[in-house]
C-alpha positions in Angstrom: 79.5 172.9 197.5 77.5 171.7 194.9 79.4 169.7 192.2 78.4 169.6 188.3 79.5 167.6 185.7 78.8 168.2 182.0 79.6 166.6 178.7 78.1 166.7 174.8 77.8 163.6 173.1 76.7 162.5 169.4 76.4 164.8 166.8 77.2 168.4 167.4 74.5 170.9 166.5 74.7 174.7 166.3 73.5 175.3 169.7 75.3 173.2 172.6 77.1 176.0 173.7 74.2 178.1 174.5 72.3 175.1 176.6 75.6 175.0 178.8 75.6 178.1 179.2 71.7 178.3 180.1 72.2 175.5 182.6 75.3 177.5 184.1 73.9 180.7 184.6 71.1 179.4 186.2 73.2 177.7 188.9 75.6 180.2 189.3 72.9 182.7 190.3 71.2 180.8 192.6 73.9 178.7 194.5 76.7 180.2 196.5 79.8 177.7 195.9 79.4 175.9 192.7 82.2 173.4 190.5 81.8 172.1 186.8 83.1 169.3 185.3 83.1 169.6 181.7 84.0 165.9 180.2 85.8 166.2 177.2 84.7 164.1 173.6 80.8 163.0 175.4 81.6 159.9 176.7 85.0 159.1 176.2 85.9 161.7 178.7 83.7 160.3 181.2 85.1 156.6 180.8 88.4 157.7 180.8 88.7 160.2 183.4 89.1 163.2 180.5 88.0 166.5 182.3 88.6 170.1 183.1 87.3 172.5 186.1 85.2 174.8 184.3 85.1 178.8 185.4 82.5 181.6 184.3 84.9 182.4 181.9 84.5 179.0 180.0 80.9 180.6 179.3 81.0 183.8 178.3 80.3 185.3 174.9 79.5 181.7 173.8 75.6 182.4 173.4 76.3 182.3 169.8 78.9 179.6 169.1 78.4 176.9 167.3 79.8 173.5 168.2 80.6 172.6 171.4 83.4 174.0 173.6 84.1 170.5 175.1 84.1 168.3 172.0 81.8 165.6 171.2 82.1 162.2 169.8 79.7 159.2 169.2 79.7 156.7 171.9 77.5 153.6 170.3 75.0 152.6 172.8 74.9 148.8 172.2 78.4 148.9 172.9 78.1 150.3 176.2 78.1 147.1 178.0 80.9 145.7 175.7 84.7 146.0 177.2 86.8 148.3 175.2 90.2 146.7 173.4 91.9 146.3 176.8 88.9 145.1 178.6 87.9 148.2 180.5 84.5 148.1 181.7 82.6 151.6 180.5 79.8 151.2 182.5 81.8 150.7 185.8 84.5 153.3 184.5 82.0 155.9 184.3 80.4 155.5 187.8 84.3 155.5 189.2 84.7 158.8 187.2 81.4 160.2 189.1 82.0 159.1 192.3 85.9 160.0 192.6 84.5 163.6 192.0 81.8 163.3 194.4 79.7 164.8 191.7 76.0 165.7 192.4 74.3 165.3 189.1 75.4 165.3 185.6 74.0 167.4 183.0 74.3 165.1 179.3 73.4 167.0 176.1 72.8 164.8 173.4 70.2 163.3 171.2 68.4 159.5 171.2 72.0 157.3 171.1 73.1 159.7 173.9 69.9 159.4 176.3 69.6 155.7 176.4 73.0 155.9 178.1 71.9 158.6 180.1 69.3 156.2 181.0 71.6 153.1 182.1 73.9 155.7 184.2 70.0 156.8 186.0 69.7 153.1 186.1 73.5 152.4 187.8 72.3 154.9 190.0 73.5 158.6 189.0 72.0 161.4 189.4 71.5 162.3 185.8 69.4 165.3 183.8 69.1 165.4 179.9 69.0 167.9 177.7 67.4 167.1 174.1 69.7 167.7 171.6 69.3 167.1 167.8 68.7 168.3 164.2 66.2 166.0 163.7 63.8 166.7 166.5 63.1 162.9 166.4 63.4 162.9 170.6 60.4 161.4 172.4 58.7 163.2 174.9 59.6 166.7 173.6 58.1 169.0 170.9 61.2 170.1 170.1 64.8 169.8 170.0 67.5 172.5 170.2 69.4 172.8 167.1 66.7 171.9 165.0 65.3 175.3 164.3 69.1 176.3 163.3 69.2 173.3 160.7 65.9 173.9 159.4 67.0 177.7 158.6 70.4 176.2 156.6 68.7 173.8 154.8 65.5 175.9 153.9 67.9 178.8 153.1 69.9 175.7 150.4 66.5 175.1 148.9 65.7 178.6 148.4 69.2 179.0 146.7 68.5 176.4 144.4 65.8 178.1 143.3 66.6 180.2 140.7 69.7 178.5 139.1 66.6 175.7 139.0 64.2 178.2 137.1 67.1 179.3 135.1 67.9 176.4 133.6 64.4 174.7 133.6 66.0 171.8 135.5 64.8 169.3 138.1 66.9 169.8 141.4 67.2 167.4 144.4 68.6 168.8 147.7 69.2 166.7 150.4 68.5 167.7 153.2 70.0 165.1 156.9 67.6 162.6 158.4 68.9 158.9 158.4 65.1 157.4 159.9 62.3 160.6 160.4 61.5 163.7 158.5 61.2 166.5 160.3 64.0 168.7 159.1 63.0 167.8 155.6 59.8 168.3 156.0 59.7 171.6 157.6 62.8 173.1 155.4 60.8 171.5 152.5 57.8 173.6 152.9 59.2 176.8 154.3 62.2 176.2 150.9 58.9 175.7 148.7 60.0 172.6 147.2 57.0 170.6 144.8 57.8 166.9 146.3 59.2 166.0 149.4 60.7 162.4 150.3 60.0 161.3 154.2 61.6 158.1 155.4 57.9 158.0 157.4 56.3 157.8 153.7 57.6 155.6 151.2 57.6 156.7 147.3 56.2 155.5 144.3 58.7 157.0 142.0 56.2 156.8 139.2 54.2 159.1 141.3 57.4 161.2 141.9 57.3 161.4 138.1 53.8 162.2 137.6 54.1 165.0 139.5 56.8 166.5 137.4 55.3 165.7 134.8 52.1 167.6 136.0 54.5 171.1 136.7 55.7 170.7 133.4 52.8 170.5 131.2 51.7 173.5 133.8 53.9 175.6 131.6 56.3 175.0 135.0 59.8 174.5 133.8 61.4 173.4 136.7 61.3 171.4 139.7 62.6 171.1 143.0 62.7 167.9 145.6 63.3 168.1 149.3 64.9 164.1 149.6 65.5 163.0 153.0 68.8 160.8 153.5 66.6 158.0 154.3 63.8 158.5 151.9 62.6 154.8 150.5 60.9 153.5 148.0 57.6 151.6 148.3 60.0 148.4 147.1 62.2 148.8 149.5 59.6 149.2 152.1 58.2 145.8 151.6 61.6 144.1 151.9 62.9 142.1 155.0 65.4 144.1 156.9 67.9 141.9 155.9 67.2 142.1 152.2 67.0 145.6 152.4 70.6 146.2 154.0 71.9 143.4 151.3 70.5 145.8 148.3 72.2 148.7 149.9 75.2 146.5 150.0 75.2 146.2 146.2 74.2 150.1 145.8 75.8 151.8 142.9 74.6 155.1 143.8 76.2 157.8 147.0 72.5 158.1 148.4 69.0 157.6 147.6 68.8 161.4 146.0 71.2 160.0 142.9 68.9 156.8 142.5 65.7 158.9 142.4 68.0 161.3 140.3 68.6 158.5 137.7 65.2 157.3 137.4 63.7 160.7 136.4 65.8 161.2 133.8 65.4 158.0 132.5 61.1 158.2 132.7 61.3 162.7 131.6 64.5 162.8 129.5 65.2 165.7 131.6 68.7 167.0 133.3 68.6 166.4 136.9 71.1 167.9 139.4 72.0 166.9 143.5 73.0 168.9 145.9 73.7 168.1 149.3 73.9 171.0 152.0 75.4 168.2 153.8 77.6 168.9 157.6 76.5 172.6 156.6 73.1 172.1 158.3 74.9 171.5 161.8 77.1 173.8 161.9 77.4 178.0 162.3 76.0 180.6 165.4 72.5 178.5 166.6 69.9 180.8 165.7 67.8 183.2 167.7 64.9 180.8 167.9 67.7 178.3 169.6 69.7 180.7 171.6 66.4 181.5 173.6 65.3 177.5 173.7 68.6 176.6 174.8 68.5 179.6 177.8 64.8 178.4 179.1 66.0 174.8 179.4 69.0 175.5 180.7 67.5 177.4 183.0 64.8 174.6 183.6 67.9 171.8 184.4 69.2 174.1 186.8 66.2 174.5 188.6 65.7 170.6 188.6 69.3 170.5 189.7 68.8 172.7 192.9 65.4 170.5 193.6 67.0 167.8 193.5 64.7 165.9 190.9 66.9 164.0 188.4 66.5 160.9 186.1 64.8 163.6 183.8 64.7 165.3 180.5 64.0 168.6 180.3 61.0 168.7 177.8 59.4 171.5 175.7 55.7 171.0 175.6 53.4 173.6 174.8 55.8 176.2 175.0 56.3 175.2 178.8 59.5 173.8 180.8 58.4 169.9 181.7 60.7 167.6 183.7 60.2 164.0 181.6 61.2 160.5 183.5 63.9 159.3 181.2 62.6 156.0 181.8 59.4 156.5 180.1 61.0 158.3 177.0 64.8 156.7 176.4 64.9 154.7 173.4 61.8 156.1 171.6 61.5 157.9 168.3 59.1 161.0 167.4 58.1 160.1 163.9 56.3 162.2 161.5 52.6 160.7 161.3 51.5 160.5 157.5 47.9 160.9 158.5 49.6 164.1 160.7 46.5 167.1 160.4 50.3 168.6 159.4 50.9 166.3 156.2 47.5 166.4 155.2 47.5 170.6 155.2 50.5 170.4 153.4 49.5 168.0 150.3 46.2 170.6 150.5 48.6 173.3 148.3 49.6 170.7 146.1 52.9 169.3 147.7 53.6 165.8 146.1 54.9 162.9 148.8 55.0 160.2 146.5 52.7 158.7 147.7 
C-alpha cells in the first residue's frame, strides 16, 4: 500500500486542481493499492491533524477548476519554528501528523514561502516532492510555474480592454497588474497587452522618464497611453533608500499603491486625466488555461514517477520543455528575477517599450 499525502498552500492560482489531479492519475495507473491524504487549508491541516481520505472521485472533471479543492491558506515561513498561541510546536506537529499515517511521501503545491517549508520537513526527514506553484513564475530552478500562463492571459486580456475606453477618451491608463518583488507577469502581460511603459520592481523608474515618454506619444499625434505597473514597481529614490527608510516612507504613504503615486505625478508634470485600474484577485482566479492544464498533467505526471522511484527532496522542474527532478536544497529560498540586461528586456525596449529607465 502506498500512502500519499497532499496539501496546497499560499496563494491559490487557477490551476492546483489540475496538478493534483496529474500527480493522481499517474499513481493510480501504475500502483495497484494506493491512499491520499488531502490536508485541508496548506499547512494548517498538516499541523493540526486536518485531513480527508481522498477517492478517484475527489478528481474527476476538475481538470478545469480553478482554486483548489482542499483549500489553501498562508503559513509564514519564519514562523514555522515559532509555537503557536498555546505553544504547539509546528514543526514537531507536522512530523506526528506524517508518521501517525505512515505516509510515504507528501506531495506540497505551493510557491517560494511554501517550498522553504517543504524544505525543513526534507530536512526533519520526510519524504517530500514539490510542485512549483505561482503567478509570478519567480520560483528558482524552474522556467516556469503553473498558473502563471493563466494570470498572464487575465491580465493581458485587462490591458487589452483598457484599450479602447483609453483611445476613446485620449487618456493615460495605469493597470496593475500582481507582483509584490519580480516582474514577470507584468512584463509578459505588458507586451502581449501592448502597453507603451512598463514598471518592473527589477528596474527602478525615473518618473521624469515615465513622463518623457508620454510626452513623446503625444506629440506623436498619439492621444493616449497605457502603463503596465507592477505592485512593487519603485522609483530610482526609493531604490537608493535603506530598507528601513524605505518601509518608514511607505508607512507615511498617502496613496493605495505605487500605480496612484505614479498616477498623481503625471498629471501634475502633463496636465493630463489619468485613470487606475486594478485587475486585482481576478488574475488568480477562473478555469487554468489550456497552456496550464497540460503543464500541470506532465508534472503531475513527473511527481508520480519520482514518487514510485522513490527519489524525493525534489521539485519537479520545467526546463527546456523537459520534466527535471531539482534538489530542494539547492533551490528553496531563491528568487528568479527578471535580468534588466535580459536579451528579453533589451528586444523588448527595441520596439520602443519605455522602462523608465
Amino acid at each position: 500500500m502506498l500512502k500519499i499525502g497532499m496539501l496546497t498552500s499560499g496563494g491559490d492560482c487557477q490551476a492546483l486542481n489540475a496538478a493534483m489531479r496529474g500527480v493522481v492519475k499517474g499513481l493510480s495507473e501504475n500502483v495497484e493499492e494506493l491512499e491520499i491524504y488531502g490536508f485541508e487549508n496548506g499547512y494548517r491541516g498538516l499541523i493540526y491533524g486536518n485531513y480527508r481520505l481522498l477517492t478517484s472521485r475527489d478528481f474527476s472533471g476538475i481538470l478545469t477548476r480553478g482554486g483548489t479543492i482542499l483549500g489553501s491558506s498562508r503559513q509564514p515561513f519564519k514562523l514555522m519554528r515559532v509555537p503557536d498561541e498555546n505553544g504547539l510546536d509546528k514543526v514537531e506537529a507536522m512530523k506526528q501528523t506524517y508518521y501517525k499515517l505512515q505516509l510515504d511521501c507528501l506531495v506540497i503545491l505551493g510557491g517560494n514561502g511554501t517550498q522553504k517549508t517543504a524544505n525543513l520537513l526534507r530536512e526533519e526527514g520526510l519524504n517530500i516532492i514539490h510542485l512549483p506553484k505561482t503567478i509570478d513564475n519567480d520560483i528558482y530552478g524552474t522556467d516556469i510555474t503553473f498558473g502563471f500562463q493563466s494570470a498572464v492571459d487575465i491580465a493581458t486580456n485587462a490591458i487589452d480592454c483598457i484599450h479602447t475606453t483609453a483611445a476613446s477618451h485620449n487618456r493615460v491608463f495605469i493597470v496593475e497588474v500582481m507582483g509584490h518583488k519580480v516582474g514577470w507577469l507584468t512584463l509578459y502581460a505588458g507586451v502581449a497587452g501592448g502597453a507603451d511603459i512598463i514598471l518592473l520592481p527589477e528596474i527602478p523608474y525615473d518618473i521624469n522618464k515615465v513622463v518623457e515618454a508620454i510626452q513623446k506619444r503625444s506629440h506623436a499625434g498619439k492621444g493616449f497611453t497605457i502603463l503596465a505597473v507592477a505592485e512593487g514597481a519603485i522609483s530610482k529614490e526609493d531604490a537608493a533608500l535603506e530598507k528601513k527608510d524605505y518601509k518608514a516612507k511607505v508607512a507615511e504613504h498617502r496613496y493605495p499603491s505605487v500605480s496612484y503615486e505614479v498616477a498623481a505625478q503625471i498629471e501634475e508634470a502633463c496636465g493630463t486625466e489619468v485613470r487606475v485600474a486594478v485587475p486585482g484577485h481576478t488574475q488568480r482566479g477562473g478555469s487554468p488555461c489550456p497552456y496550464d492544464r497540460v503543464l500541470c498533467t506532465r508534472l503531475g505526471s513527473a511527481a508520480a514517477k519520482a514518487i514510485i522511484d522513490g527519489e524525493f527532496g525534489v521539485m519537479i522542474a520545467m526546463i527546456n520543455n523537459k520534466t527535471k527532478r531539482v534538489p530542494l536544497g539547492d533551490v528553496a529560498g531563491k528568487l528568479k528575477m527578471v535580468d534588466p540586461n535580459s536579451q528579453m528586456i533589451k528586444e523588448i525596449k527595441r520596439t520602443g517599450i519605455s522602462f523608465g529607465d
